[in-house]
C-alpha beads as a LAMMPS data file, in Angstrom:
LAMMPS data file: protein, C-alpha beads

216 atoms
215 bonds

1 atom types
1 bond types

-500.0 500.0 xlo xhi
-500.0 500.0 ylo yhi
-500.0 500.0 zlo zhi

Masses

1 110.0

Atoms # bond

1 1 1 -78.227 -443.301 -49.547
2 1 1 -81.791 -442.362 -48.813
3 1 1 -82.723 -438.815 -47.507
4 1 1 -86.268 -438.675 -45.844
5 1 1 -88.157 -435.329 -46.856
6 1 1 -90.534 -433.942 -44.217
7 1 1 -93.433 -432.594 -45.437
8 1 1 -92.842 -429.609 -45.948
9 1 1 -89.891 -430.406 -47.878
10 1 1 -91.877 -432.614 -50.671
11 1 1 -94.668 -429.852 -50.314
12 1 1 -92.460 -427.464 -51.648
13 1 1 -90.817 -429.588 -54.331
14 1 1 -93.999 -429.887 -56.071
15 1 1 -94.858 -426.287 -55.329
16 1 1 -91.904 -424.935 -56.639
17 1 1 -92.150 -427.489 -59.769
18 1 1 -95.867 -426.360 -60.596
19 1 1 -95.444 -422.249 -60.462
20 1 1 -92.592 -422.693 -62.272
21 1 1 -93.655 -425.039 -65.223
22 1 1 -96.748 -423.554 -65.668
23 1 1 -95.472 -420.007 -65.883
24 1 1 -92.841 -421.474 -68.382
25 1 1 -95.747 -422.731 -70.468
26 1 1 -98.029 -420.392 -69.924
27 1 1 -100.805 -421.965 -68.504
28 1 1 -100.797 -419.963 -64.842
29 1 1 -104.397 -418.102 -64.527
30 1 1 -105.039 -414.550 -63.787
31 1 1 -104.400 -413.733 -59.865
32 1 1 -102.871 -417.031 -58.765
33 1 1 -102.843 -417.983 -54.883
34 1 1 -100.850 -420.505 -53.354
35 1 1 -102.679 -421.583 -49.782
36 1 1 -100.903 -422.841 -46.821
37 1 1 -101.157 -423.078 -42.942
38 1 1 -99.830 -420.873 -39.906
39 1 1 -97.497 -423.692 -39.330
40 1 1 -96.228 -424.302 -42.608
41 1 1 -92.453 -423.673 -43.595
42 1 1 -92.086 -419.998 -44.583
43 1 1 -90.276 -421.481 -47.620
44 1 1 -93.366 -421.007 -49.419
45 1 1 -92.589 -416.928 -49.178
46 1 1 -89.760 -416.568 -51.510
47 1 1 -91.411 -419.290 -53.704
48 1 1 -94.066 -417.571 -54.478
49 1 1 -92.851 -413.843 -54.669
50 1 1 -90.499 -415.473 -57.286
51 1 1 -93.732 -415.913 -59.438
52 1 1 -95.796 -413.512 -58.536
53 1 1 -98.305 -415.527 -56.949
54 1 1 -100.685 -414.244 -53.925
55 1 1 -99.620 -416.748 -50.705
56 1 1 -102.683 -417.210 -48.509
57 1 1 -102.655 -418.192 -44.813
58 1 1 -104.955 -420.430 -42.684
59 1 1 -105.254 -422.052 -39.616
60 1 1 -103.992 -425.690 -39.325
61 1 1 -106.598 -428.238 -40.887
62 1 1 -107.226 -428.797 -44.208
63 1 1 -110.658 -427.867 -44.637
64 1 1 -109.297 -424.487 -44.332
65 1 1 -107.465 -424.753 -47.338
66 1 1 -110.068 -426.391 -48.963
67 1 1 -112.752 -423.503 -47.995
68 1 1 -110.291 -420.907 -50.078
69 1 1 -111.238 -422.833 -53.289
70 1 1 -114.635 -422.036 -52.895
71 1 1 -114.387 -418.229 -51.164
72 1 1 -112.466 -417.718 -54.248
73 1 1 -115.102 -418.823 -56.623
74 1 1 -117.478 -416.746 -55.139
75 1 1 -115.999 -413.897 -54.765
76 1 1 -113.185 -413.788 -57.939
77 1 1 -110.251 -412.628 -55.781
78 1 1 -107.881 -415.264 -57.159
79 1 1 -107.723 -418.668 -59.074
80 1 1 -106.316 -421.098 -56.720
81 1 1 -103.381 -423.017 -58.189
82 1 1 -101.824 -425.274 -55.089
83 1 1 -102.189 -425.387 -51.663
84 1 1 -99.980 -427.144 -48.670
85 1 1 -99.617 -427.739 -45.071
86 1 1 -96.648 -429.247 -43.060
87 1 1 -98.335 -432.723 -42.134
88 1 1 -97.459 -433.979 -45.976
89 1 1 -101.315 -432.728 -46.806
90 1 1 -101.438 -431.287 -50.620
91 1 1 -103.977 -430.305 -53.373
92 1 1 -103.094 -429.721 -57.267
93 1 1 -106.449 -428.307 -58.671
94 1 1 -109.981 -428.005 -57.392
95 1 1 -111.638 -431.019 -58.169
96 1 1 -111.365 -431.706 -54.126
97 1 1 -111.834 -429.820 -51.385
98 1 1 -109.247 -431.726 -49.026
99 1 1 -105.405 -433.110 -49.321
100 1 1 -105.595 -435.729 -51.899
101 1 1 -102.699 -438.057 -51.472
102 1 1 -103.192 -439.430 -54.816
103 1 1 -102.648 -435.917 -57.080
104 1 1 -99.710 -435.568 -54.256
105 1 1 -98.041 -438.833 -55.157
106 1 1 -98.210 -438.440 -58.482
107 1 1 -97.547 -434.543 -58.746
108 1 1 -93.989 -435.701 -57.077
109 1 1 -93.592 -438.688 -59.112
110 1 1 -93.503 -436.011 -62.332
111 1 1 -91.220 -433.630 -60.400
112 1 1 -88.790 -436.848 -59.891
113 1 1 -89.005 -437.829 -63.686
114 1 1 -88.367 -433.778 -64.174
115 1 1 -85.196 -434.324 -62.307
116 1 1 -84.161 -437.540 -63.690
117 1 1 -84.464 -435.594 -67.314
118 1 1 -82.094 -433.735 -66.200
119 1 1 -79.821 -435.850 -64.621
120 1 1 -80.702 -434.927 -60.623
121 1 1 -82.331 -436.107 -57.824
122 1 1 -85.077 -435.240 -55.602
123 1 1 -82.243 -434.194 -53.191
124 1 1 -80.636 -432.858 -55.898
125 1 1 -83.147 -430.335 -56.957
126 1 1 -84.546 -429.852 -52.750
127 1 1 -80.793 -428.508 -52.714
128 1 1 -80.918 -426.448 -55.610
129 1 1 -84.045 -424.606 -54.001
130 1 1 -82.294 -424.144 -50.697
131 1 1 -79.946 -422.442 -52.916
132 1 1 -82.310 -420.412 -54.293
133 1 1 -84.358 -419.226 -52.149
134 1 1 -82.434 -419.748 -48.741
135 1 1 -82.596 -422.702 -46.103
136 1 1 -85.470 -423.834 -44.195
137 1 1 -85.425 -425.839 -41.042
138 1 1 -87.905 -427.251 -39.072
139 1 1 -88.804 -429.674 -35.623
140 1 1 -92.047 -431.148 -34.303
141 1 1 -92.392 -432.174 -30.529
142 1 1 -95.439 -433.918 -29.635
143 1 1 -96.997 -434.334 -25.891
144 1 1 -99.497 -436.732 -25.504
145 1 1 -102.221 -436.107 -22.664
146 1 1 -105.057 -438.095 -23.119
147 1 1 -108.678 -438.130 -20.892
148 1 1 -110.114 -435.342 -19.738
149 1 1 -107.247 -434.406 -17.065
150 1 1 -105.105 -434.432 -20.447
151 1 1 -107.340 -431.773 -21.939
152 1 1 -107.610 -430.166 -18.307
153 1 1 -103.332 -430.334 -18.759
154 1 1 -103.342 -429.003 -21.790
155 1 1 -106.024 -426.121 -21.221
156 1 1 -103.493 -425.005 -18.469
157 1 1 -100.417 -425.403 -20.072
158 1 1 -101.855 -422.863 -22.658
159 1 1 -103.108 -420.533 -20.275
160 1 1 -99.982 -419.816 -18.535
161 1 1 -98.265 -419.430 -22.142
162 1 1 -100.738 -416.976 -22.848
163 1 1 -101.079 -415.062 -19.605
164 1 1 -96.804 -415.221 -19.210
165 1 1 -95.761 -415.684 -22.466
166 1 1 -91.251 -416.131 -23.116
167 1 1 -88.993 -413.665 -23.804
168 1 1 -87.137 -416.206 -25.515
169 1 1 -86.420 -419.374 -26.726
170 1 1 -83.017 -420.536 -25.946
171 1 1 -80.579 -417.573 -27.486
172 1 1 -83.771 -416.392 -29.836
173 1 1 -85.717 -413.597 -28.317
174 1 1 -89.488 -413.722 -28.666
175 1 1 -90.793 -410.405 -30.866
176 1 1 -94.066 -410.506 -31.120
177 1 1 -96.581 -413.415 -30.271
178 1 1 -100.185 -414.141 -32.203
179 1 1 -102.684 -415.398 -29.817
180 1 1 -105.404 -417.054 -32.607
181 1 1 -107.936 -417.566 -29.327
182 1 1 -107.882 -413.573 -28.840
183 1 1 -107.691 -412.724 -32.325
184 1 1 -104.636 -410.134 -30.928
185 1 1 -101.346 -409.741 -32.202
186 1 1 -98.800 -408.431 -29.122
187 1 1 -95.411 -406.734 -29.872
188 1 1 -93.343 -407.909 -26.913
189 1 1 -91.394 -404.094 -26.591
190 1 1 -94.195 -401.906 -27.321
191 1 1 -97.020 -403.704 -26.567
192 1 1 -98.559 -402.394 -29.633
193 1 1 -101.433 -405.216 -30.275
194 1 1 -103.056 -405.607 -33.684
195 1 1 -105.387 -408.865 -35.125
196 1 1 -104.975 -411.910 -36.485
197 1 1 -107.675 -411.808 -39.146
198 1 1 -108.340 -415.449 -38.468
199 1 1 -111.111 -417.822 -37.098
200 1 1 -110.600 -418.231 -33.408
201 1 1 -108.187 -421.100 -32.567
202 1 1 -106.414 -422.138 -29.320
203 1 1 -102.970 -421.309 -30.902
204 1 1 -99.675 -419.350 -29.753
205 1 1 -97.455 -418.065 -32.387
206 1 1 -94.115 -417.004 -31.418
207 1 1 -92.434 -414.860 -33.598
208 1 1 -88.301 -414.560 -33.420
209 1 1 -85.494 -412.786 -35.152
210 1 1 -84.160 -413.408 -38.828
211 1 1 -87.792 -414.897 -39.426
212 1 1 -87.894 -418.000 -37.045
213 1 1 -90.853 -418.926 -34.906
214 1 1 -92.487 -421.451 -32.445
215 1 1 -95.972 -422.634 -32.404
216 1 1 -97.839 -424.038 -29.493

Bonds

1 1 1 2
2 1 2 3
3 1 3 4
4 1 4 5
5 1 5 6
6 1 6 7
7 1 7 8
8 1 8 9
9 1 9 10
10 1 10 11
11 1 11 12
12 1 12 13
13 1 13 14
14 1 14 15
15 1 15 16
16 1 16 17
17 1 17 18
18 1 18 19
19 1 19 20
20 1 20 21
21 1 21 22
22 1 22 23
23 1 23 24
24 1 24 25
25 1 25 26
26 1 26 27
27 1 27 28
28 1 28 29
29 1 29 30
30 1 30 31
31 1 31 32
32 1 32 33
33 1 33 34
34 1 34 35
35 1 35 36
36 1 36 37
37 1 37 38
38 1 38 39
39 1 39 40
40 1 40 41
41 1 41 42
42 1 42 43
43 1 43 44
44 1 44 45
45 1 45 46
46 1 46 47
47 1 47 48
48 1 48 49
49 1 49 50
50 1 50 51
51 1 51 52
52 1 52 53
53 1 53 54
54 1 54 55
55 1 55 56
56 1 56 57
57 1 57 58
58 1 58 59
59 1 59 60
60 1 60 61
61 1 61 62
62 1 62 63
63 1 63 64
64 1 64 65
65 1 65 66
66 1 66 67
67 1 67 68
68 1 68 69
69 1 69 70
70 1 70 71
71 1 71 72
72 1 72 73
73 1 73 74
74 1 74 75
75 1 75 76
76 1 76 77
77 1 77 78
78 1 78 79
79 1 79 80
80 1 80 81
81 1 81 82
82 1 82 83
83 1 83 84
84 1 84 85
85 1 85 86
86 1 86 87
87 1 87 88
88 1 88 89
89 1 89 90
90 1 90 91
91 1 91 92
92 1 92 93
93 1 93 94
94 1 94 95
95 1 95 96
96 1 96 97
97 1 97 98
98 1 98 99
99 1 99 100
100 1 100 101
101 1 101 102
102 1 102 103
103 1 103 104
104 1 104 105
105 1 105 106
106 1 106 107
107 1 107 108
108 1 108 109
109 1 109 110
110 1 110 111
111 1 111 112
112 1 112 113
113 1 113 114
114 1 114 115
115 1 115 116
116 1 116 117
117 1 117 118
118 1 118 119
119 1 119 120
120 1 120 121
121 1 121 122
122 1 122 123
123 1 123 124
124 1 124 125
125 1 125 126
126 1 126 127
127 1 127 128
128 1 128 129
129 1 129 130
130 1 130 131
131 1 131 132
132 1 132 133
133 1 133 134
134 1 134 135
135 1 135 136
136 1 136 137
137 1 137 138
138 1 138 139
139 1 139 140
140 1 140 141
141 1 141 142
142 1 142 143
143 1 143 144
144 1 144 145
145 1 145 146
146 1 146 147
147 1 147 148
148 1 148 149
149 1 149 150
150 1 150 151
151 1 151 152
152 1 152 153
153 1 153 154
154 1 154 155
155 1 155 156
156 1 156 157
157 1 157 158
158 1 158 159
159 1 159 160
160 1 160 161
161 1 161 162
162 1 162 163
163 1 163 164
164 1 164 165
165 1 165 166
166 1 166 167
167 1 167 168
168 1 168 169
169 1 169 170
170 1 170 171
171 1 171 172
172 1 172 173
173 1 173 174
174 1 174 175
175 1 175 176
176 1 176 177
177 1 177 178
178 1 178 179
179 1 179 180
180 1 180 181
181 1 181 182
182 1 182 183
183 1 183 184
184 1 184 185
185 1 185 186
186 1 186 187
187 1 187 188
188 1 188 189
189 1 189 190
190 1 190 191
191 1 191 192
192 1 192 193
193 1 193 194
194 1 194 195
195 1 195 196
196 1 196 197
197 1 197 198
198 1 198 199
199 1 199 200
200 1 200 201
201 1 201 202
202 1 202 203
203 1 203 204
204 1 204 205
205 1 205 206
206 1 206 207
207 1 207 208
208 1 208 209
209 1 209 210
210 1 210 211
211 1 211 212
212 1 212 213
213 1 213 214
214 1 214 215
215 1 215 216
């Protein structure tokens, strides 16, 4: 039967696949980075620990990701290898500065040919990885308010999340919670805040035990 892979799930396929090969063939630059987004599956930390690769994070949007490539240029930090975000959005290379759906599609189509060399799946090899580096799950809930009471909705849903943020989420008890608008980090028992180090963004970030989180 057919499995459907979020994207997060092909993301990482192709991720893995590329550190991987081109540390087998020796073709992985100096000071490698890896670029993803705040809400991106935290898959992509064992990944690229694994091969000692520098994992950068950036607010949701692609442009962020794309604005690395050229930080990086100027500056010589790193040499950017792949970047990723959870909405299927990927770049091999720096030829663009946005997800490129074409490189994507057929950056997966060589992983698949990979794994039918070798006599697996897709599946086969997402499994393998789970294996590997442990396993990842993930939900998206969308509400829909449009006009401008939506955005009125929305501007107070947020604001009462921020002002009274949970203790918990069902059984999970909320840690510490990144509020991108504030630039503040807050530990929920000490109260101990530090920053976020990003752009300002209306964004909540819960942060739970045994490395789960929620983001509004």
């Amino acid at each position: 039967g057919y499995v459907s892979f979020t994207g997060n799930m092909s993301g990482m396929l192709i991720a893995e696949y590329i550190l991987r090969e081109r540390t087998a063939v020796g073709t992985m630059p100096q000071k490698p980075a890896l670029v993803t987004t705040i809400v991106t599956t935290d898959m992509t930390l064992p990944v690229t620990k694994a091969y000692n690769v520098k994992r950068i994070e950036v607010l949701t949007g692609f442009k962020y990701i794309g604005e690395q490539i050229k930080l990086f240029e100027q500056s010589g930090s790193y040499n950017y290898v792949f970047g990723l975000e959870e909405s299927y959005g990927c770049l091999a290379g720096t030829h663009a500065r946005d997800k490129d759906a074409c490189v994507a599609v057929m950056c997966l189509c060589e992983v698949a040919a990979y794994c039918k060399k070798h006599g697996m799946t897709l599946w086969d090899m997402m499994l393998f990885m789970y294996e590997k580096y442990g396993y990842f799950k993930e939900s998206q809930y969308t509400i829909t308010m449009k006009g401008i009471d939506g955005a009125r909705q929305i501007g107070e849903i947020m604001e009462k999340l921020r002002n009274n943020p949970p203790k918990s989420f069902g059984d999970a008890k909320v840690l510490r919670v990144r509020d991108y608008q504030t630039n503040r980090i807050i530990d929920m028992e000490t109260g101990q805040e530090s920053v976020t180090g990003l752009p300002k963004s209306n964004v909540l970030y819960f942060e739970m035990p045994e490395d789960t989180w929620c983001c509004v």
